[in-house]
C-alpha positions in Angstrom: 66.2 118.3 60.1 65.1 117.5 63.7 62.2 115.7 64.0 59.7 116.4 67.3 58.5 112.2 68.7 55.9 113.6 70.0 54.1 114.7 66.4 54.5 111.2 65.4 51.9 108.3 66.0 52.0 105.6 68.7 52.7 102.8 65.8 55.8 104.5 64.1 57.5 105.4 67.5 57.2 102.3 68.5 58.7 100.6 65.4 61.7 103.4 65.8 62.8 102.3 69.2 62.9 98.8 67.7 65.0 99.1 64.9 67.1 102.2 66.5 68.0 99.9 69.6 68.7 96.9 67.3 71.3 98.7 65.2 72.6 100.0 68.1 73.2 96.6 69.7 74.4 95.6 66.2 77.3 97.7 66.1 75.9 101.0 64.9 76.7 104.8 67.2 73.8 105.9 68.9 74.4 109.1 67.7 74.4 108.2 64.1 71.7 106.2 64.4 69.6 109.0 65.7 71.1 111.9 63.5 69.6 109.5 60.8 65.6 109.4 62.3 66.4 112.9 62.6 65.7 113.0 66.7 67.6 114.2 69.9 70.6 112.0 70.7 70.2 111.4 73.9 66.8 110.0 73.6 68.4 106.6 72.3 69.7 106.1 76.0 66.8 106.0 77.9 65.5 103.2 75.2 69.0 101.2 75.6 68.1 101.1 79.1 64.6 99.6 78.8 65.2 97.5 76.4 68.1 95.9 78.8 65.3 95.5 81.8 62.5 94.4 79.9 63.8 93.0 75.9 62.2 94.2 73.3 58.3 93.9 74.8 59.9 97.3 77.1 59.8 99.4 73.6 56.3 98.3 72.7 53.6 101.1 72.1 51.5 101.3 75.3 48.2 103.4 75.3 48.4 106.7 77.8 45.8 105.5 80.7 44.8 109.2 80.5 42.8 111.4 83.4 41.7 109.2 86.4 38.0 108.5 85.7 36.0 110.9 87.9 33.1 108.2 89.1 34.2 104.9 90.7 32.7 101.8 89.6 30.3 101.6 92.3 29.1 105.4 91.5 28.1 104.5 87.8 26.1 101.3 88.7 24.3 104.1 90.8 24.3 106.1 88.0 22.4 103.3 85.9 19.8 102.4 88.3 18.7 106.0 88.2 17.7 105.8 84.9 16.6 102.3 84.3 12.9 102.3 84.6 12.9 105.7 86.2 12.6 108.9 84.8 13.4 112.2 85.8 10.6 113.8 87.6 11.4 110.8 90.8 14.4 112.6 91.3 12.7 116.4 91.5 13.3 117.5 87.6 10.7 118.9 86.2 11.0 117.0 82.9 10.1 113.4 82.1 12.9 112.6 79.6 16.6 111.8 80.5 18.7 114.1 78.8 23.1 114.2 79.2 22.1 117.6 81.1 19.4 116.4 83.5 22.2 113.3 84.2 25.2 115.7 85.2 23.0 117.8 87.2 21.9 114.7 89.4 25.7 113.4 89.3 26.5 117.3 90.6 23.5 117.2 93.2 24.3 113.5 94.6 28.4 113.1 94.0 29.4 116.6 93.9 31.4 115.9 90.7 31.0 117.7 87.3 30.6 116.4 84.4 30.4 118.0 81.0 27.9 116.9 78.4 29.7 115.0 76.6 31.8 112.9 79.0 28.4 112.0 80.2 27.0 110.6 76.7 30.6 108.6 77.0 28.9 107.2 80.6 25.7 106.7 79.6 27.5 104.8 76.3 29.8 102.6 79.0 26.6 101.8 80.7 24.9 100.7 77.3 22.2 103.0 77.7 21.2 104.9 74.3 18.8 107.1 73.0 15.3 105.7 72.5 11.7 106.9 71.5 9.8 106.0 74.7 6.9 104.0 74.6 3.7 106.0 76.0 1.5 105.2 78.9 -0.9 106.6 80.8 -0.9 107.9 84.0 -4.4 106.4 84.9 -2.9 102.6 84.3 -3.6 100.4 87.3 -1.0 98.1 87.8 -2.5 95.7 90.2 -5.8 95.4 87.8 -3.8 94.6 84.7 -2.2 91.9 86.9 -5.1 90.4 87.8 -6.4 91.0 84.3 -3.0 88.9 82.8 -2.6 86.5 85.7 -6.1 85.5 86.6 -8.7 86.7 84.7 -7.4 86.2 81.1 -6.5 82.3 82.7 -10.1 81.7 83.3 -11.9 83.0 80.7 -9.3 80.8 78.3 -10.4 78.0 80.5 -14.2 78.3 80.6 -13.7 79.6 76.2 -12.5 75.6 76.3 -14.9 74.1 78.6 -17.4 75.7 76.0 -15.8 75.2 72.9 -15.8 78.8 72.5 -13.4 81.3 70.3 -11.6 84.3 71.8 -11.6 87.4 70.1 -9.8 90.5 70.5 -11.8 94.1 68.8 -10.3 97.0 67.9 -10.8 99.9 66.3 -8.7 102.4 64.6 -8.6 105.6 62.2 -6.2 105.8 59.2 -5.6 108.8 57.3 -3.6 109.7 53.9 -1.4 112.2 55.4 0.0 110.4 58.4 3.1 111.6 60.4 5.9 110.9 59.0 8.9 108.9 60.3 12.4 109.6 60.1 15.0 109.2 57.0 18.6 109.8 56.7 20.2 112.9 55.1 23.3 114.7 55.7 23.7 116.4 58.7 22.0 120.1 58.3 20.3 119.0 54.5 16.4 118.6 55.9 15.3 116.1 53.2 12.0 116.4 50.9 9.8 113.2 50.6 7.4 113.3 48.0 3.9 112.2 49.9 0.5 112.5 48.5 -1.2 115.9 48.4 -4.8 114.4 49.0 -6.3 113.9 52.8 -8.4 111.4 53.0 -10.1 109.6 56.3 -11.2 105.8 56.5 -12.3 104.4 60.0 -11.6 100.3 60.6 -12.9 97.9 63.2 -11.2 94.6 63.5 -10.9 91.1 65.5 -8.0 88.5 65.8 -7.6 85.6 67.5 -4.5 83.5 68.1 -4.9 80.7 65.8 -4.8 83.5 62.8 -8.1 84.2 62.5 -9.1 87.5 61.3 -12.1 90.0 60.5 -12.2 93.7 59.8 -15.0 96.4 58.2 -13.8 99.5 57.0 -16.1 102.7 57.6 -16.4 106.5 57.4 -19.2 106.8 59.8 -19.0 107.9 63.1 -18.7 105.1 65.9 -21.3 104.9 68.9 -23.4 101.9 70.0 -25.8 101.4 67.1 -22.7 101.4 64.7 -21.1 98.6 67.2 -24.1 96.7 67.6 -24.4 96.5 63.2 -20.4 95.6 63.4 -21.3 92.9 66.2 -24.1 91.5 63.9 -21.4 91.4 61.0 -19.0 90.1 63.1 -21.1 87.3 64.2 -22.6 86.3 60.8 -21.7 82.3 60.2 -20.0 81.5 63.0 -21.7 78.8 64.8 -19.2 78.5 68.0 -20.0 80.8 71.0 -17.7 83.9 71.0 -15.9 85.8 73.7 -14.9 89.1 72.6 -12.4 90.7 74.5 -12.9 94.8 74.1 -11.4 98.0 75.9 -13.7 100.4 77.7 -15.0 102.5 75.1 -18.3 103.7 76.2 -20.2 102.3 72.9 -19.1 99.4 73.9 -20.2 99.5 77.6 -23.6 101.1 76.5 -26.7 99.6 77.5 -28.1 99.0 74.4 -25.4 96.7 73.6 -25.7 95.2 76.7 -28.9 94.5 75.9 -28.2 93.1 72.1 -25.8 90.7 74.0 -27.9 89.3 76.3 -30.7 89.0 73.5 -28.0 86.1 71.7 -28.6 83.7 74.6 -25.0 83.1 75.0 -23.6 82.9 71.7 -21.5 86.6 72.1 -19.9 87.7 75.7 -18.2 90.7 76.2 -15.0 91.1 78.1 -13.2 94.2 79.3 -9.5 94.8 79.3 -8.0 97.2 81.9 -8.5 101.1 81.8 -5.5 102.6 79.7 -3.9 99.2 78.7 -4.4 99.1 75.3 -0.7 97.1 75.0 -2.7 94.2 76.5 -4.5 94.1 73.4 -3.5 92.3 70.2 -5.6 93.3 67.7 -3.3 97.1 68.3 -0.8 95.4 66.1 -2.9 94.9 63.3 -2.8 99.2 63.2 0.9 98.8 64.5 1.1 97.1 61.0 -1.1 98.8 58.8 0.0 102.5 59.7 3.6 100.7 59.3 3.8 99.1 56.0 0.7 100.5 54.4 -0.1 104.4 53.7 2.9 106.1 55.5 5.4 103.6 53.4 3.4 103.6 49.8 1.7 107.3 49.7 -1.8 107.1 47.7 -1.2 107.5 44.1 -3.1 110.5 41.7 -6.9 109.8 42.4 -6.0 106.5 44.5 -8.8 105.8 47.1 -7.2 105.6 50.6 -10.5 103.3 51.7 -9.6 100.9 49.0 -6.1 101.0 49.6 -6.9 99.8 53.6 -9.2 97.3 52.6 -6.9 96.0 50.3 -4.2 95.6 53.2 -6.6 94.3 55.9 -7.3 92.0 53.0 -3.2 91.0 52.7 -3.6 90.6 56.7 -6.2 88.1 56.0 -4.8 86.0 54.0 -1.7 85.8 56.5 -2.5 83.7 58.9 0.9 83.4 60.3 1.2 87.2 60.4 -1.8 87.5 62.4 -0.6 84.7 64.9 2.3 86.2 65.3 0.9 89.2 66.6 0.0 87.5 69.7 3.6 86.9 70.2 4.8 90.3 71.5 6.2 90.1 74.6 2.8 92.6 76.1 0.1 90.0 75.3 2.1 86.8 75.7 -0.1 86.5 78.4 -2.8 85.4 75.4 -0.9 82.2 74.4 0.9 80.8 77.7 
């Protein structure tokens, strides 16, 4: 039976040229030794011949370099710098997501070289770029205020906070509910999975403050939030402490309202209010304690038959709490580092 070399893998051709030649060279016909790996005769010549220019090292398996690549080296570094930091709608797309499509349209527009789909998830894969969930943010952002904010504001109000012997706060606020969006799972490929999640919906609202030595306070609510509420939570907020406080806060209006203004001013020093950046709620480390919560808590452990979702978040603001070291270390992510340098 003849046998067709090219059916068969890289691994046993190779380790047929090496024992065919060596019988050959040991006394053995080529033709017998050939008939009996069932392949063409002649074949065993061309090997004789390598082997005699290069040894044995001539017969090794080598791996087929394939097509030429279409893009030179130079052409994918371009290729990356398009998409690092970039997104789509620089380049004319109408869409702000990089897809494989959107990427061998622009190779098309600026090489004039096709690529299919899938040869460009193989680039992008070379590159080391992959798939990821994109962080938002908001148009509206003002670069040059949040780096006066992180560079020369924050500095100074740390500065006078010690001159004083003052704390620094950051406030947040936050609603949880107990139906929250669920992440992602893994199932085989066209079997949608079914998690079981409670059937109750349930609403709790939370104001907190953290500080970077691990200091922590929180109230939950169901109330709505405006001035009067934030002036109470303030008061709350404020009760024992006998060092001045500097709370940093975003610019929700309650907290920008004149009344509150007003209640400030009426504590003779003992509360400021500080303003972070429009839109730059990632300059805020308090966001981690919901970053947390809505993590580990609710959307993990679903509420059980007739479980209260407001004492289920109090119970893990109380956990927070009592982790000093967890709430330190949310001042270690690498957006309000800045806090701690």
């Amino acid at each position: 039976m003849t046998v067709d070399g090219r059916t068969l893998s890289h691994e046993v051709s190779e380790t047929i040229r090496l024992m065919a030649v060596r019988r050959v060279r040991e006394g053995e016909s080529p033709s017998g030794v050939m008939r009996s790996y069932g392949l063409c005769r002649t074949t065993i010549y061309r090997w004789l011949r390598a082997e005699a220019a290069g040894g044995a090292a001539a017969l090794k398996a080598r791996k087929h370099p394939g097509p030429a690549p279409k893009l030179s080296p130079r052409q994918k570094q371009r290729v990356f710098r398009w998409i690092n930091g970039k997104d789509p709608r620089q380049y004319g797309f109408d869409f702000g997501l990089w897809t494989r499509r959107i990427v061998a349209e622009l190779i098309a527009q600026r090489f004039g070289t096709t690529l299919g789909v899938t040869a460009v998830g193989r680039l992008l894969a070379e590159l080391q770029i992959t798939p990821q969930k994109p962080l938002r943010r908001a148009y509206e952002r003002d670069p040059a205020a949040i780096r006066q904010w992180t560079e020369t504001t924050y500095p100074r109000l740390r500065a006078r906070a010690q001159r004083r012997g003052a704390q620094i706060f950051f406030l947040d606020e936050a609603g949880i509910r107990s139906d929250p969006v669920l992440g992602r799972t893994w199932a085989p490929r066209g079997q949608t999975p079914t998690v079981a999640t409670s059937g109750q919906r349930q609403a709790v609202n939370a104001i907190s403050a953290v500080n970077a030595r691990g200091a922590f306070w929180y109230e939950v609510y169901t109330g709505r939030f405006n001035a009067v509420a934030f002036i109470e939570f303030l008061t709350h907020f404020l009760r024992g402490r006998r060092a001045p406080v500097m709370l940093v806060v975003d610019g929700h209006p309650s907290h920008r309202a004149k009344i509150v203004a007003r209640f400030v001013q009426s504590l003779q020093g003992k509360l400021e209010l500080h303003f972070l950046p429009g839109y730059a709620p990632d300059l805020n480390p308090d966001e981690f304690v919901w970053n947390h919560l809505k993590t580990h808590g609710v959307s993990k452990k679903p509420l059980r038959a007739n479980e209260s979702l407001r004492v289920r978040v109090e119970h893990d603001l109380a956990a927070i709490r009592a982790t000093p070291a967890l709430v330190r270390s949310f001042f270690r992510a690498p957006s309000v580092a800045y806090t701690t340098d």
